[in-house]
ROSE-4610 file (N, C-alpha, C; in Angstrom, 1 decimal, always signed):
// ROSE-4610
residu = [X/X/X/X/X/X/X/X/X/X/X/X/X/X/X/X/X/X/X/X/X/X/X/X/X/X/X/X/X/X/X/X/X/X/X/X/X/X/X/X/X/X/X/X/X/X/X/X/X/X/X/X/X/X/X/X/X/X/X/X/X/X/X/X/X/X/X/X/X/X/X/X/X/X/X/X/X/X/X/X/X/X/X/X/X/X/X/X/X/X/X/X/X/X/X/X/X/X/X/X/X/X/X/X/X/X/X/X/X/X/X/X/X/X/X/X/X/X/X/X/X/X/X/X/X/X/X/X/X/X/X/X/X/X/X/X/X/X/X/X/X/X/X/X/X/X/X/X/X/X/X/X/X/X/X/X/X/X/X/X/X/X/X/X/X/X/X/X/X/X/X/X/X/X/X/X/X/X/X/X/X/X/X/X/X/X/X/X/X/X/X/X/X/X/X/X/X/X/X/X/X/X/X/X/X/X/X/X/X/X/X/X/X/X/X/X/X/X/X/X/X/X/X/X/X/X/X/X/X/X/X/X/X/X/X/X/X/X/X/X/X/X/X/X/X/X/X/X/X/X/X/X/X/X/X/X/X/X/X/X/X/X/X/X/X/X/X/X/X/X/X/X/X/X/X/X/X/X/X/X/X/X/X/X/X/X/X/X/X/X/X/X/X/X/X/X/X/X/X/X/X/X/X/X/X/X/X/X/X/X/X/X/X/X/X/X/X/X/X/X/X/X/X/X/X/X/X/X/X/X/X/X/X/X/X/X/X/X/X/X/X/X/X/X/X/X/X/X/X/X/X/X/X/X/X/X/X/X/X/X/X/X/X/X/X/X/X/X/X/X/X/X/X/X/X/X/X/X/X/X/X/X/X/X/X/X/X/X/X/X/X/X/X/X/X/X/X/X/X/X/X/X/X/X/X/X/X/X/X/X/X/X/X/X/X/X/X/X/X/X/X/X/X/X/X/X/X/X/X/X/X/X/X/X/X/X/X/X/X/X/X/X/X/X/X/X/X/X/X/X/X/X/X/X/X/X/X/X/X/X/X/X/X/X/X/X/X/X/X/X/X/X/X/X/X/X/X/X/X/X/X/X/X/X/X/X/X/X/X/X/X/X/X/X/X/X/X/X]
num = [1/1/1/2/2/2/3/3/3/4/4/4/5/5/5/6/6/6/7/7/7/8/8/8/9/9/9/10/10/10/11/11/11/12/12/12/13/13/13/14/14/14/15/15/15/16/16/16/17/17/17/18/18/18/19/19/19/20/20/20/21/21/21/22/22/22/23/23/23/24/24/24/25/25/25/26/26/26/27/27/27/28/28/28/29/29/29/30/30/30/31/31/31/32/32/32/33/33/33/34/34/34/35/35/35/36/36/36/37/37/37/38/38/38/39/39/39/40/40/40/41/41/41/42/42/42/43/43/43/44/44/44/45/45/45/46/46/46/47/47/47/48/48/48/49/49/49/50/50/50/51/51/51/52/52/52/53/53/53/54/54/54/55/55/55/56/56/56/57/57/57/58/58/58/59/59/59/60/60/60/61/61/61/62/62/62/63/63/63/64/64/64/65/65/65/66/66/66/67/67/67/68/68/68/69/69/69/70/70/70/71/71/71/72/72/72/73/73/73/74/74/74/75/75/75/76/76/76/77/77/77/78/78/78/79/79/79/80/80/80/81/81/81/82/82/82/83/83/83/84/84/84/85/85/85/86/86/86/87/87/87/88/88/88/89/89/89/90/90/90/91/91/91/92/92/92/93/93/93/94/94/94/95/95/95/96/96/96/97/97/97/98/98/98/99/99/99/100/100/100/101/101/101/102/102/102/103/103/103/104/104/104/105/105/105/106/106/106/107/107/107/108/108/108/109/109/109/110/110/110/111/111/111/112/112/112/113/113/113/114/114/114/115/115/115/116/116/116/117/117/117/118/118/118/119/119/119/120/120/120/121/121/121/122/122/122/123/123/123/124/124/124/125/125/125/126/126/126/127/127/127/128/128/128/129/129/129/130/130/130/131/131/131/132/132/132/133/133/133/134/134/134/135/135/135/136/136/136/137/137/137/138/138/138/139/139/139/140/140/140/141/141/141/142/142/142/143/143/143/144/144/144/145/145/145/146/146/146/147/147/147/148/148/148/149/149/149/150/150/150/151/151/151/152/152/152/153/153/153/154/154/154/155/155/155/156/156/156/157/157/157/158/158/158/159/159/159/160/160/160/161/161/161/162/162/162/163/163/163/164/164/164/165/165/165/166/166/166]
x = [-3.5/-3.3/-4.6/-5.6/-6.9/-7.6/-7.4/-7.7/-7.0/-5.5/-4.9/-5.3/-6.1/-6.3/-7.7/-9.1/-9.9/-10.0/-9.1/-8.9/-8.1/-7.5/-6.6/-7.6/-8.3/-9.4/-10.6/-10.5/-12.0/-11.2/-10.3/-9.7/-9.9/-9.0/-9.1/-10.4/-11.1/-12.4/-13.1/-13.2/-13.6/-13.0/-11.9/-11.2/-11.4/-11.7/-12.1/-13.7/-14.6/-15.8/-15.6/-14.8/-15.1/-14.7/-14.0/-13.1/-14.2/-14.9/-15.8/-17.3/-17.3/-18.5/-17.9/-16.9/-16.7/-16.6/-15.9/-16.3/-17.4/-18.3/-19.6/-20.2/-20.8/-20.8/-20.1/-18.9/-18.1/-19.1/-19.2/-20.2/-21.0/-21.9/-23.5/-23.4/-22.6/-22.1/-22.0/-20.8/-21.0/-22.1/-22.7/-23.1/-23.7/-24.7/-24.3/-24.0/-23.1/-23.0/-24.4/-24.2/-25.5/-27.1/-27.4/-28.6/-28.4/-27.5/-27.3/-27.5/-26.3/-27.3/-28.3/-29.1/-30.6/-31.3/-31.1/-32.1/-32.1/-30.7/-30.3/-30.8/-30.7/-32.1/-33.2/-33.8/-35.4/-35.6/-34.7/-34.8/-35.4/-33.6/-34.0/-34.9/-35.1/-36.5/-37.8/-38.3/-39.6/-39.2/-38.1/-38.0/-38.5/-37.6/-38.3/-39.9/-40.3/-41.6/-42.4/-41.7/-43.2/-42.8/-41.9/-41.8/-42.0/-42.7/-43.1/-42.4/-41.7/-40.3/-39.3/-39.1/-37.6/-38.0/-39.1/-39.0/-37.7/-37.3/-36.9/-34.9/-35.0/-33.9/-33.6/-34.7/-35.0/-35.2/-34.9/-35.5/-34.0/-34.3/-32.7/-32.5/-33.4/-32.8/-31.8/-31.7/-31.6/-30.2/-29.3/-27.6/-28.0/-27.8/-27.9/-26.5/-26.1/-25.3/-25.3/-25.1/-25.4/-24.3/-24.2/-23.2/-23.7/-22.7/-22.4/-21.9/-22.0/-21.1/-19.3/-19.7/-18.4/-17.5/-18.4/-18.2/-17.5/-18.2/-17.8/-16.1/-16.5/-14.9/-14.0/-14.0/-13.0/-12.5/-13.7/-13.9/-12.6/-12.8/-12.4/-10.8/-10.5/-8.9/-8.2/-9.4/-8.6/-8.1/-8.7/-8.0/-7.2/-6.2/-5.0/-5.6/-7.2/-7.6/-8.1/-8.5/-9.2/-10.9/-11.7/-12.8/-13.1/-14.2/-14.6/-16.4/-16.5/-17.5/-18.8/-18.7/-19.8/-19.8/-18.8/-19.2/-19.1/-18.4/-19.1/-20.5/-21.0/-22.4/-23.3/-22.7/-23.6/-23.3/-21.8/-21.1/-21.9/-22.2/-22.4/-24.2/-25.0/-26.3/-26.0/-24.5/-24.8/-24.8/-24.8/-24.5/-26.2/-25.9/-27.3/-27.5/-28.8/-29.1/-30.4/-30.2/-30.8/-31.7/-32.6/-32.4/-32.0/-31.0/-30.1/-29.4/-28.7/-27.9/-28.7/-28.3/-28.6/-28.2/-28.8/-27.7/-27.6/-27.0/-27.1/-27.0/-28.4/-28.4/-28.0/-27.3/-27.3/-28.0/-29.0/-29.4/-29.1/-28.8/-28.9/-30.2/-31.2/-32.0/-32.1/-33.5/-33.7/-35.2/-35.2/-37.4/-36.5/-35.3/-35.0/-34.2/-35.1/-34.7/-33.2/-32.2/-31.9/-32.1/-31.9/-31.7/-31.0/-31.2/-30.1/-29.5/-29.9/-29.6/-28.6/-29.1/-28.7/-28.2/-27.4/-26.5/-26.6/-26.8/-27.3/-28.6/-28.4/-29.6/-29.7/-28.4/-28.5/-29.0/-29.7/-30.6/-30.1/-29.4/-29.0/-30.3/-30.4/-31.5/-30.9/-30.9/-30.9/-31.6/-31.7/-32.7/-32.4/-33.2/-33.0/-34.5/-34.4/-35.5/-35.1/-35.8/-35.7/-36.4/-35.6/-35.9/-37.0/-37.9/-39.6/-40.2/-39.5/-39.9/-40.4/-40.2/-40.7/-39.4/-40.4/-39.1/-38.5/-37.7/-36.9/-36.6/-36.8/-36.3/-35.7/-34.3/-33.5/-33.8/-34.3/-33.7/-32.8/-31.7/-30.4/-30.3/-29.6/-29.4/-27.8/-26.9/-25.6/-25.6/-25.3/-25.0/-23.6/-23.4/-22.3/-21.0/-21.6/-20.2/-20.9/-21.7/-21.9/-23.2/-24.1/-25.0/-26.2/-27.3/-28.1/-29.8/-29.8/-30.8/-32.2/-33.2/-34.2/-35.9/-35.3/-36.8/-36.7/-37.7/-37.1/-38.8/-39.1/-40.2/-40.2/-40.8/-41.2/-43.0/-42.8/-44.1/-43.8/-45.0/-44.9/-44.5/-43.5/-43.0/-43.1/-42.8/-43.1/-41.6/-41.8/-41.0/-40.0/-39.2/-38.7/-38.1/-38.4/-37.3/-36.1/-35.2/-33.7/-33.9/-33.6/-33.8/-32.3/-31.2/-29.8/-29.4/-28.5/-27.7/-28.8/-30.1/-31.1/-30.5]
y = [-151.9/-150.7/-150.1/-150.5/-149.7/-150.2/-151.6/-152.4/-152.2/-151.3/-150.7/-149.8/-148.8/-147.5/-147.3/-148.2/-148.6/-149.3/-150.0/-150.3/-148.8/-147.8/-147.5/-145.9/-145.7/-144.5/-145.2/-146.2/-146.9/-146.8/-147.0/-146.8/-145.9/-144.8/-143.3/-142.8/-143.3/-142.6/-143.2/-144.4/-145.4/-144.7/-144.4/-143.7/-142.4/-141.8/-140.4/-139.9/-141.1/-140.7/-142.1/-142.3/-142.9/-141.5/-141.1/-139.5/-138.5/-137.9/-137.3/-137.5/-139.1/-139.5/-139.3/-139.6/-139.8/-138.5/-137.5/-136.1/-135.6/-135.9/-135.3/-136.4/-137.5/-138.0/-137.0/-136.5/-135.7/-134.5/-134.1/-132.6/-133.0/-133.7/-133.9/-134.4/-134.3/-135.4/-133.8/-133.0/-131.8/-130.2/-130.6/-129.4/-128.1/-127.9/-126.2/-125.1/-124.3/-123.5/-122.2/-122.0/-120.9/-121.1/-122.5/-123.3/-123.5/-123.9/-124.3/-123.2/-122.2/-120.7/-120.1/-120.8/-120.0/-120.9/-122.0/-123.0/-123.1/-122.8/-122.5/-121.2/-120.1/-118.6/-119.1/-119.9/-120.0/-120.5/-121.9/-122.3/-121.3/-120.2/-119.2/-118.4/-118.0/-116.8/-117.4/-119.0/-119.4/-119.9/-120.3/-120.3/-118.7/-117.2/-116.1/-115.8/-116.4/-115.8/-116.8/-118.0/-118.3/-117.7/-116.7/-116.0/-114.0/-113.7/-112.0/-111.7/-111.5/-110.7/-111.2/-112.1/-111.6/-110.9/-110.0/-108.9/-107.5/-108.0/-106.6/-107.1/-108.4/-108.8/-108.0/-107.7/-107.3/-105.9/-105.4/-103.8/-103.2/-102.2/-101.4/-100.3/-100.1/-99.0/-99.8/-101.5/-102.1/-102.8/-102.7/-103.3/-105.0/-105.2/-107.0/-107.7/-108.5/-109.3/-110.8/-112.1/-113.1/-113.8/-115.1/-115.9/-117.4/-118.1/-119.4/-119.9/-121.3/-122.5/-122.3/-121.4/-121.7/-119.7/-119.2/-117.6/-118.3/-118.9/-119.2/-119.9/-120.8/-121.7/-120.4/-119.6/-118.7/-117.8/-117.5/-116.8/-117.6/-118.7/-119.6/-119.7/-119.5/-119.9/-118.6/-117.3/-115.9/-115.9/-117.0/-116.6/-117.5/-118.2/-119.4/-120.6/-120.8/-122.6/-122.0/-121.2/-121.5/-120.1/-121.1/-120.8/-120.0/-118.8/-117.9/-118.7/-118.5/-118.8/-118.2/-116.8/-117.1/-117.3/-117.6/-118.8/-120.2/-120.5/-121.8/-122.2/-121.4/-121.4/-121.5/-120.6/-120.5/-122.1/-122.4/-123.6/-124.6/-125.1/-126.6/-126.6/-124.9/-125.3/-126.1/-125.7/-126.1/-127.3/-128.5/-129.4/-130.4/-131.1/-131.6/-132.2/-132.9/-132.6/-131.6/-130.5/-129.7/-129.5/-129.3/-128.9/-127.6/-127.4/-126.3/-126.0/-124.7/-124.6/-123.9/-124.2/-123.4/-121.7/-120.7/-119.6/-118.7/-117.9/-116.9/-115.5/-114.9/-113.6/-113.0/-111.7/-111.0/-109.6/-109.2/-107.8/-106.8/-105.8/-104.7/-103.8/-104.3/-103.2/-102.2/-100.9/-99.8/-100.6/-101.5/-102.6/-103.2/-103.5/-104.7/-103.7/-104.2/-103.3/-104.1/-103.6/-103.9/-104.2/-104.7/-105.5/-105.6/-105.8/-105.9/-107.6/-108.4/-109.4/-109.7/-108.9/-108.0/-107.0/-106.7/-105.6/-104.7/-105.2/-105.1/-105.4/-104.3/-104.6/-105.6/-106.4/-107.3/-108.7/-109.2/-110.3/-110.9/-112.1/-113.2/-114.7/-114.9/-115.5/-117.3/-118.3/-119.1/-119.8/-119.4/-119.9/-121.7/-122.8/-123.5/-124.2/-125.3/-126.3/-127.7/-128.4/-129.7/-130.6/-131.4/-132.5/-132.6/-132.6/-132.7/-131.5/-130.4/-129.5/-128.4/-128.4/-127.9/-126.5/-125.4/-124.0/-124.1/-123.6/-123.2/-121.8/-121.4/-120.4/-120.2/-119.9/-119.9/-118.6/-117.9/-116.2/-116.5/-115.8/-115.9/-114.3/-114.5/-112.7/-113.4/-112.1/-112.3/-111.9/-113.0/-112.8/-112.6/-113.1/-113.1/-113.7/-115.2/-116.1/-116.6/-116.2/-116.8/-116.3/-116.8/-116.4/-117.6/-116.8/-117.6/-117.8/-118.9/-119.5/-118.5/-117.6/-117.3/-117.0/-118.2/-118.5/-120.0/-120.9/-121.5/-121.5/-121.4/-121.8/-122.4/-123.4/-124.1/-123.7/-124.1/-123.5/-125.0/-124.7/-126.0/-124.9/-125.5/-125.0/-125.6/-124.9/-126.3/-126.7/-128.2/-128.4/-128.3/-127.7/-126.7/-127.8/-128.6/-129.3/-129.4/-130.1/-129.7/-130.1/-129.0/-129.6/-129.2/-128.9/-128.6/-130.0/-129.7/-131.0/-132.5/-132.1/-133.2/-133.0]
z = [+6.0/+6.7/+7.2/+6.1/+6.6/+8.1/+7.9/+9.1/+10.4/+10.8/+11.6/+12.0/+10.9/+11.0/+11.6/+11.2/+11.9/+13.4/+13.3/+14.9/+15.8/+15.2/+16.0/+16.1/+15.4/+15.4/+16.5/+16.3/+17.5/+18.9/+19.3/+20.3/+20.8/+20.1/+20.6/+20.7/+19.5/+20.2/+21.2/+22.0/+22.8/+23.8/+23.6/+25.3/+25.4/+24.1/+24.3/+25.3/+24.7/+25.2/+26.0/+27.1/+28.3/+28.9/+28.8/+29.1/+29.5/+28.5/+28.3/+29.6/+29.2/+30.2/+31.4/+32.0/+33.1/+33.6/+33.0/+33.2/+33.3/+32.3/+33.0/+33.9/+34.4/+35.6/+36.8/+36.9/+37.7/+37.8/+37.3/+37.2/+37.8/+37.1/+37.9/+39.4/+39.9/+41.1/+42.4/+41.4/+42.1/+42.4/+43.6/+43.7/+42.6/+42.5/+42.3/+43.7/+43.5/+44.8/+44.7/+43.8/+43.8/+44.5/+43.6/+44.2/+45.4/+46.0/+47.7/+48.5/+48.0/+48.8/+48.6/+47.4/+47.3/+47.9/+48.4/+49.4/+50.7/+51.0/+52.6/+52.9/+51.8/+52.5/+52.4/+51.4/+51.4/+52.9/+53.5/+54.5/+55.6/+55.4/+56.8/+56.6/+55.4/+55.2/+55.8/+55.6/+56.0/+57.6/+57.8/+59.6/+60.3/+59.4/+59.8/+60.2/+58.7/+58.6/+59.4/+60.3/+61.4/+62.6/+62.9/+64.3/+64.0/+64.3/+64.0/+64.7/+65.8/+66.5/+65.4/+65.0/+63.8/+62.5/+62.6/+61.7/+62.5/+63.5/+63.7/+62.9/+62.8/+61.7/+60.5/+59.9/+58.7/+58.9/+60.0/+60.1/+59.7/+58.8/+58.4/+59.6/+60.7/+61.9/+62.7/+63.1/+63.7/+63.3/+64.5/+63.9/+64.0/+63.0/+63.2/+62.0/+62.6/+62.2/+62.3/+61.1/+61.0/+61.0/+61.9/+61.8/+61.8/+60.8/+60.4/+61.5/+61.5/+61.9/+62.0/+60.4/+59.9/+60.4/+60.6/+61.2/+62.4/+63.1/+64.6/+64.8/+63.9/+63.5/+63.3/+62.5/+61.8/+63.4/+64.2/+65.5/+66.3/+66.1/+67.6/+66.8/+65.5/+65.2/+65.1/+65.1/+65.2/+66.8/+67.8/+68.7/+69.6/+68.4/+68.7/+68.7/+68.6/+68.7/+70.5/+70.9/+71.9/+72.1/+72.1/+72.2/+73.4/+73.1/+74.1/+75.0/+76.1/+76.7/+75.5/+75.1/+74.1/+72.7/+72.2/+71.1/+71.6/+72.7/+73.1/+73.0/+74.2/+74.4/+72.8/+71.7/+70.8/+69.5/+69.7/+68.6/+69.1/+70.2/+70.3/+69.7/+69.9/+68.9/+67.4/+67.0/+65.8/+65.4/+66.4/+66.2/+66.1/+65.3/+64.9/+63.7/+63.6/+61.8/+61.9/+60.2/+60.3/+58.6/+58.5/+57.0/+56.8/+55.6/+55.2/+56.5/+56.6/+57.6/+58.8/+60.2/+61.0/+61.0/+61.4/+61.6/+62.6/+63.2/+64.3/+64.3/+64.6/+64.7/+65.9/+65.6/+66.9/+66.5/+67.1/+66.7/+67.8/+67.5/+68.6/+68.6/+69.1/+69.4/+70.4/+70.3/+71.1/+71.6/+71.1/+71.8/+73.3/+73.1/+73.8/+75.4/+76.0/+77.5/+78.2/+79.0/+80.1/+81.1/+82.4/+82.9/+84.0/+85.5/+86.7/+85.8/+85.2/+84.6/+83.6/+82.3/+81.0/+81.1/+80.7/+80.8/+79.1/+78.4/+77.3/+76.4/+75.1/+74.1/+73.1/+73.2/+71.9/+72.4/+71.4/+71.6/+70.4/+70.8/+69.8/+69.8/+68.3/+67.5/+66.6/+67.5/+66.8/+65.8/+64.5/+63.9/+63.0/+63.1/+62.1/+62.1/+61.0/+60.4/+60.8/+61.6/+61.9/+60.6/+60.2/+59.0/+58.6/+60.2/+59.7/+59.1/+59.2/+58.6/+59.8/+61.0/+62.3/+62.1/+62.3/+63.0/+63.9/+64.4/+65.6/+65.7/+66.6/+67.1/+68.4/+69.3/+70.0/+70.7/+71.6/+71.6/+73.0/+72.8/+74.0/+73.9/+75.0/+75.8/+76.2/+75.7/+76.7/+78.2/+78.6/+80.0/+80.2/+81.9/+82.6/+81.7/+81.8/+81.2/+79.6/+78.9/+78.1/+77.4/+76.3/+75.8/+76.5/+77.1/+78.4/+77.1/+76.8/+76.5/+76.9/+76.6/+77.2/+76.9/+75.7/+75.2/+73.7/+74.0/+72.9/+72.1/+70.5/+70.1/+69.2/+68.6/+67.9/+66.9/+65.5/+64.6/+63.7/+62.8/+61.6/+61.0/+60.1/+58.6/+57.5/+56.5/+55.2/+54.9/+54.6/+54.0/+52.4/+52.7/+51.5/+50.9/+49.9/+48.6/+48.3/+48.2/+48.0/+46.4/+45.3/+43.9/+43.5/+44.1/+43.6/+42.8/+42.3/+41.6/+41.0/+40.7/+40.5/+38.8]
C-alpha cells in the first residue's frame, strides 16, 4: 500500500506543479497594463518636449482634447459604421509602425488666428515616434472637407526602452 501511496502523491504533485508552472509562464507572457501606459506617455511626453509650440498642450487656459486610434474607432461606430471626412482624414495617420501609440491633439486656442481659409482656432496635433527613435509632429487645421495637413516636422528623439513584461 505504501508503494500506491507514493506513486499516487508523486502524481498529484507532478500535475500539480505542471499546473502551477504553466500558470505562471501564462503571467509572464501577459502584459503589465500600467507599465504600457507609463511607456506610451513617456513616448508622448519626449515626442512633446522636441517641438516648443506643443507647450500650449499643456497650457491649463487652453481647451485641448486627446484622441486614440481607438477614440476614433468608438467615433466612427457612434455613427452606424460610417466614418466622417474628419476622422477620415485623421484615422488613416494612424496606420503605420510606431513606437508606443500615436495620438491626436486638438487644441483650441486664442495664439491661433483665423483665416479666409480657417474658419476656426483649433489646431489638431499629430504626435508619434518612428522605430528609429525620430519625432513627428503633424499640425492640421480643419478645413472645408476634412482636417488639411499644414505643417509636418521631424527632430531626433531618444529612444525610449520598452522594459514592460521583461
Amino acid at each position: 500500500m505504501n508503494k500506491k501511496l507514493v506513486i499516487y502523491v508523486t502524481i498529484c504533485l507532478s500535475a500539480f506543479l505542471i499546473i502551477v508552472n504553466t500558470a505562471f509562464a501564462q503571467s509572464k507572457k501577459i502584459p503589465n497594463k500600467g507599465c504600457q501606459e507609463r511607456y506610451y506617455d513617456e513616448v508622448i511626453h519626449d515626442v512633446k518636449s522636441s517641438f516648443p509650440e506643443l507647450k500650449t498642450l499643456d497650457n491649463p487656459n487652453d481647451y485641448v482634447q486627446e484622441y486614440t486610434h481607438s477614440d476614433l474607432d468608438k467615433a466612427m461606430m457612434a455613427t452606424g459604421g460610417h466614418a466622417s471626412p474628419y476622422t477620415d482624414t485623421v484615422s488613416h495617420l494612424f496606420e503605420g509602425s510606431f513606437s508606443g501609440f500615436p495620438r491626436f491633439f486638438v487644441a483650441q486656442s486664442d495664439n491661433v488666428v483665423e483665416n479666409d481659409k480657417y474658419d476656426s482656432n483649433y489646431v489638431g496635433y499629430f504626435l508619434y515616434k518612428k522605430t528609429d527613435g525620430t519625432d513627428v509632429m503633424v499640425k492640421m487645421r480643419p478645413g472645408k472637407t476634412g482636417w488639411d495637413i499644414v505643417d509636418k516636422k521631424e527632430n531626433n528623439g531618444k529612444i525610449t526602452p520598452y522594459k514592460c513584461g521583461e
